[in-house]
C-alpha positions in Angstrom: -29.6 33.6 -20.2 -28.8 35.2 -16.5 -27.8 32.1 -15.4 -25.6 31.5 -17.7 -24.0 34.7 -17.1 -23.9 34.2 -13.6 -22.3 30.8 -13.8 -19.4 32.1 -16.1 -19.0 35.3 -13.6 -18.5 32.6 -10.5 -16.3 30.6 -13.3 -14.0 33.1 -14.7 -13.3 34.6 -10.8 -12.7 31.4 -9.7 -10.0 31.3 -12.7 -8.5 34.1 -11.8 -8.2 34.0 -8.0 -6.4 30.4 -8.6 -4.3 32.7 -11.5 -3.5 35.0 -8.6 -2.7 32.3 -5.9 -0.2 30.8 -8.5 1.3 34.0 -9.2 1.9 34.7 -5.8 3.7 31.2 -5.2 5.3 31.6 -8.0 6.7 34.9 -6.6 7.9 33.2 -3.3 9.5 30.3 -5.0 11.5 32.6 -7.1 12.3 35.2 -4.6 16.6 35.8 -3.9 16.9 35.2 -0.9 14.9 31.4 -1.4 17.5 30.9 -4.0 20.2 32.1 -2.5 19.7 29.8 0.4 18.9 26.7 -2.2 21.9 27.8 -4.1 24.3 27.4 -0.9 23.0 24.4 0.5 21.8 22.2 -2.6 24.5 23.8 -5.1 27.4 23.9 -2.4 27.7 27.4 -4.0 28.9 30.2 -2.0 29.0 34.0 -2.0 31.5 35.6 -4.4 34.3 37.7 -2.2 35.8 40.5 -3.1 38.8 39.4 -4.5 37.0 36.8 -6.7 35.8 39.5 -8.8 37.5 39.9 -12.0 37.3 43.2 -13.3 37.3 43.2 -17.5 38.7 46.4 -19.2 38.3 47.6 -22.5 40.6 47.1 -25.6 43.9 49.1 -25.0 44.2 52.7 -27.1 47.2 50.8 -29.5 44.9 48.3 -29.9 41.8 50.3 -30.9 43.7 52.2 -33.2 45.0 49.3 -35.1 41.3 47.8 -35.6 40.1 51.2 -36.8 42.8 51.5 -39.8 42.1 47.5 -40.6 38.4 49.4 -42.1 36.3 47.5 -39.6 33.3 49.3 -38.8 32.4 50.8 -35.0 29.9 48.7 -34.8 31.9 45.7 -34.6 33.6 47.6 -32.1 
């Protein structure tokens, strides 16, 4: 019986240092800057500018108005 229990101690840390070994690549593979860089040169995509941002408003007060009296509910909203 102990060494049984002592073979599935070694066993299960053994599982879980190669759990935390993955983790941790997994970590640096996933990491911004990694796919920032992969993004630019694989991708040919490039940092958004300023003036490439598009900045969405709401709906207009008229137009709010009008969808409230049509009985829609806020939620919908």
């Amino acid at each position: 019986m102990g060494y049984s229990v002592l073979k599935l101690t070694r066993e299960h840390k053994k599982v879980w240092e190669e759990k935390r070994t993955k983790e941790i690549a997994l970590a640096k593979i996933t990491r911004p800057q990694l796919l920032d860089t992969m993004a630019q040169q694989k991708f040919t995509l490039k940092k958004v500018q300023a003036n490439q941002i598009i900045h969405l408003s709401g709906p207009v007060a008229s137009d709010v108005e009008k969808v409230v009296n049509k009985d829609i509910a806020k939620k919908d909203l």
